[in-house]
ZAMARGU-4260 file (C-alpha; in steps of 0.2 Angstrom, whole numbers, plus 5000, padded with zeros to 4 digits):
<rodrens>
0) 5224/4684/4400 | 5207/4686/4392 | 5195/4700/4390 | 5182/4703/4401 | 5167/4700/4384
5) 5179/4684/4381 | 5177/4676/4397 | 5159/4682/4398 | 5154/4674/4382 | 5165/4658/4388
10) 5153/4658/4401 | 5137/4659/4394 | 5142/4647/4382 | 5146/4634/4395 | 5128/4639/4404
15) 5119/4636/4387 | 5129/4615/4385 | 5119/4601/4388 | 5118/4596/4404 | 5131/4581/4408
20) 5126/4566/4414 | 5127/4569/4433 | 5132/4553/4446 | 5119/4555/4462 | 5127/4549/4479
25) 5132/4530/4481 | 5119/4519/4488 | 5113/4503/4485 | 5097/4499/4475 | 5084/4483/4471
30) 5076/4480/4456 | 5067/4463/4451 | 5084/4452/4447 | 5096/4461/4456 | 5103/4477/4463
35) 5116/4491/4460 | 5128/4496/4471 | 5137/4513/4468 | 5139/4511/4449 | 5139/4491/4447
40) 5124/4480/4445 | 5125/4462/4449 | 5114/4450/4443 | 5110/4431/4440 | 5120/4432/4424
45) 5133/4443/4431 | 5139/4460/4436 | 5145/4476/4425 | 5147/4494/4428 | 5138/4510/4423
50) 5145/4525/4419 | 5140/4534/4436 | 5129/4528/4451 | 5110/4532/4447 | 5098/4541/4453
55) 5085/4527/4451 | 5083/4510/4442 | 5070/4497/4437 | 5069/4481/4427 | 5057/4472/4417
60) 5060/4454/4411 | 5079/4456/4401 | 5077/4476/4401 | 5086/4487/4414 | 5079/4505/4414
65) 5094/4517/4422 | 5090/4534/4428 | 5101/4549/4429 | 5097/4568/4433 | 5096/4571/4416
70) 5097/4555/4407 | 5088/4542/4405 | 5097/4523/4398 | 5090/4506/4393 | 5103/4490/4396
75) 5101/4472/4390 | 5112/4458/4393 | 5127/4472/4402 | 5125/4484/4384 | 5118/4500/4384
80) 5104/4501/4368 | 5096/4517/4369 | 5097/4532/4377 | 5087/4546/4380 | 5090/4566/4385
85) 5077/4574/4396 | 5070/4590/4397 | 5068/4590/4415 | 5075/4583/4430 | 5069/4566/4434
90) 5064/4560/4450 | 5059/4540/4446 | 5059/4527/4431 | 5045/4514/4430 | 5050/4499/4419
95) 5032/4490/4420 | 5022/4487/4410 | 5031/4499/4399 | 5043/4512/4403 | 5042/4531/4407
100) 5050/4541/4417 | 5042/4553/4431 | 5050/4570/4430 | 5051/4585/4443 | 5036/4595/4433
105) 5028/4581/4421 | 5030/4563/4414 | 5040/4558/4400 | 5041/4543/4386 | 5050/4542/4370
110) 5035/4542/4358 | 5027/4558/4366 | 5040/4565/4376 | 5036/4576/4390 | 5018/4576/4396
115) 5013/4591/4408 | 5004/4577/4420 | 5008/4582/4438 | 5008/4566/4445 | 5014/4560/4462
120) 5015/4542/4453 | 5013/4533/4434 | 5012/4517/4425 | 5010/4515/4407 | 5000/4502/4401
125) 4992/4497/4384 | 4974/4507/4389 | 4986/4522/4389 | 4995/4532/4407 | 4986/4529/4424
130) 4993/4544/4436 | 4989/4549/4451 | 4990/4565/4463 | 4982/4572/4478 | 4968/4577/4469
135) 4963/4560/4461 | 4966/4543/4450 | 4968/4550/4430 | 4972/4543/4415 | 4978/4553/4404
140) 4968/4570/4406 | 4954/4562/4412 | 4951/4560/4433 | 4943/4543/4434 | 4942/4543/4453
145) 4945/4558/4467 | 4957/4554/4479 | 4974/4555/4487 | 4984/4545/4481 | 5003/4542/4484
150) 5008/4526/4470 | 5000/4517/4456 | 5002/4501/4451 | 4997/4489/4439 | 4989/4473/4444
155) 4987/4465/4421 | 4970/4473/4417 | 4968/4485/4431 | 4976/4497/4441 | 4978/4498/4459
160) 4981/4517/4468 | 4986/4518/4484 | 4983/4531/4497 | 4989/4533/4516 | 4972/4527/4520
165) 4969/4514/4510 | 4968/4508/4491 | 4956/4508/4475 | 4957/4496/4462 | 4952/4501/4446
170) 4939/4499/4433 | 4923/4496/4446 | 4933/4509/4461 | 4933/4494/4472 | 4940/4499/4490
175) 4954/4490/4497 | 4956/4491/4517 | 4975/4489/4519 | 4987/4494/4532 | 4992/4511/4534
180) 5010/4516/4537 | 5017/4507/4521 | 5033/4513/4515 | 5037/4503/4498 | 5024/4494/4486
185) 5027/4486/4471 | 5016/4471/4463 | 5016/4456/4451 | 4999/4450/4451 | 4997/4452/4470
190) 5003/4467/4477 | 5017/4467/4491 | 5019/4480/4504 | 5032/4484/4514 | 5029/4491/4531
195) 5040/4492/4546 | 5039/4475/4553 | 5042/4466/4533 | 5033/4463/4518 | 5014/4459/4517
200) 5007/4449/4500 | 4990/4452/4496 | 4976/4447/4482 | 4969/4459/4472 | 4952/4457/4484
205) 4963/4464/4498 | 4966/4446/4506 | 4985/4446/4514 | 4991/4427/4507 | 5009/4430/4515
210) 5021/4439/4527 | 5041/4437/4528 | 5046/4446/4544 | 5062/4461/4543 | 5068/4476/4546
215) 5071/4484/4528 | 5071/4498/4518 | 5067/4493/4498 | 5057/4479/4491 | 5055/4477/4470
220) 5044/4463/4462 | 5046/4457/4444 | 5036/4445/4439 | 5050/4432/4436 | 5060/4440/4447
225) 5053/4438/4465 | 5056/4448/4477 | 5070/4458/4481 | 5073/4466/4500 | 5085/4479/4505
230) 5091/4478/4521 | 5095/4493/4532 | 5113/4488/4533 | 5112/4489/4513 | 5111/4471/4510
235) 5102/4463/4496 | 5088/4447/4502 | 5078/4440/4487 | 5061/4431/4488 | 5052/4420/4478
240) 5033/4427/4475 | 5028/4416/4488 | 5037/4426/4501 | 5051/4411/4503 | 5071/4413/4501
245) 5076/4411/4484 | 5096/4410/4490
</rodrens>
């Protein structure tokens, strides 16, 4: 048997270990050009496994960003190319336009690391980090517009923050009226939004351009991905950007 200091030291020891990379509970997830169930993602080009079902993921074009607790990794073609510990635990990966990931107290890349923002939201765009709160639109440190404000999202050359009320595009703070009650948005040029009788497709004037009727729970839009629906009964439905089955 050991000591009592052995084991004490054993477990302080253990306590001070970096944190493992911890599965979440299985579920099924959407990301433009595909979706994961449990720990295996299926795609067009075929299906392969992670090491644990995650917590979140996102794509953007051949890059798929897989989030864990504490871990954040990068996949192309099936193979993992990078991989990234983080120093606190993460709530959300945005892959578009380039990736970060949105922790519990902050915002993290790999150039910068952690950034104390305390955003609700994030995208990461060439003119630097749009985020958003219930005190305003920021980027970086500086509040371009007060606010609350519940998603951010990228439209190419601005960035659209959306509220229970309503949305503001940004530069100019042009006011969008939209439908409350959403419960998922993503965009690709137009923005989509999910609400509880399917998914709306509007301009970035606020114009709806198309509706496709359902009952689900997820949407994700790439570019040249589409649009990708979960179903309630965790069933995957994918879209073209015109808001007509792709297969």
């Amino acid at each position: 048997m050991r000591s009592t200091p052995a084991a004490v030291l054993l477990l302080l020891l253990a306590a001070c270990a970096p944190q493992p990379l911890q599965p979440t509970p299985t579920r099924t997830q959407v990301f433009p050009g595909g979706v994961v169930q449990g720990r295996w993602v299926t795609t067009a080009a075929g299906s392969f496994a992670l090491p644990a079902a995650p917590l979140d993921v996102d794509a953007n074009s051949d890059v798929l960003e897989v989030l864990y607790p504490y871990v954040w990794q990068r996949y192309r073609g099936g193979e993992r190319f990078a991989t990234h510990d983080l120093p606190a635990r993460a709530r959300a990966v945005r892959a578009r336009p380039e990736p970060l990931v949105l922790l519990e107290d902050g915002l993290f890349t790999p150039e910068v690391g952690r950034r104390g923002y305390p955003a609700r939201d994030a995208v990461r765009t060439d003119r630097g980090v749009y985020w958003v709160n219930e005190e305003g639109l920021w980027r970086e440190r500086e509040r371009l517009q007060d606010g609350d404000f519940l998603r951010v999202l990228d439209l190419g050359g601005e960035v659209l923050a959306l509220g229970r009320a309503g949305a503001l595009r940004w530069p100019g703070a042009y006011e969008l009226d939209l439908p409350k009650g959403w419960i998922a948005a993503d965009a690709a040029a137009d923005l989509y939004l999910l609400m509880p009788d399917g998914v709306h497709r509007y301009d970035r004037e606020g114009y709806e351009l198309g509706f496709f009727a359902g009952a689900f729970t997820d949407l994700a839009v790439g570019p040249q991905a589409g649009v990708w629906l979960l179903t309630a009964n965790g069933a995957a439905l994918h879209l073209t950007l015109d808001l007509e089955e792709a297969w």
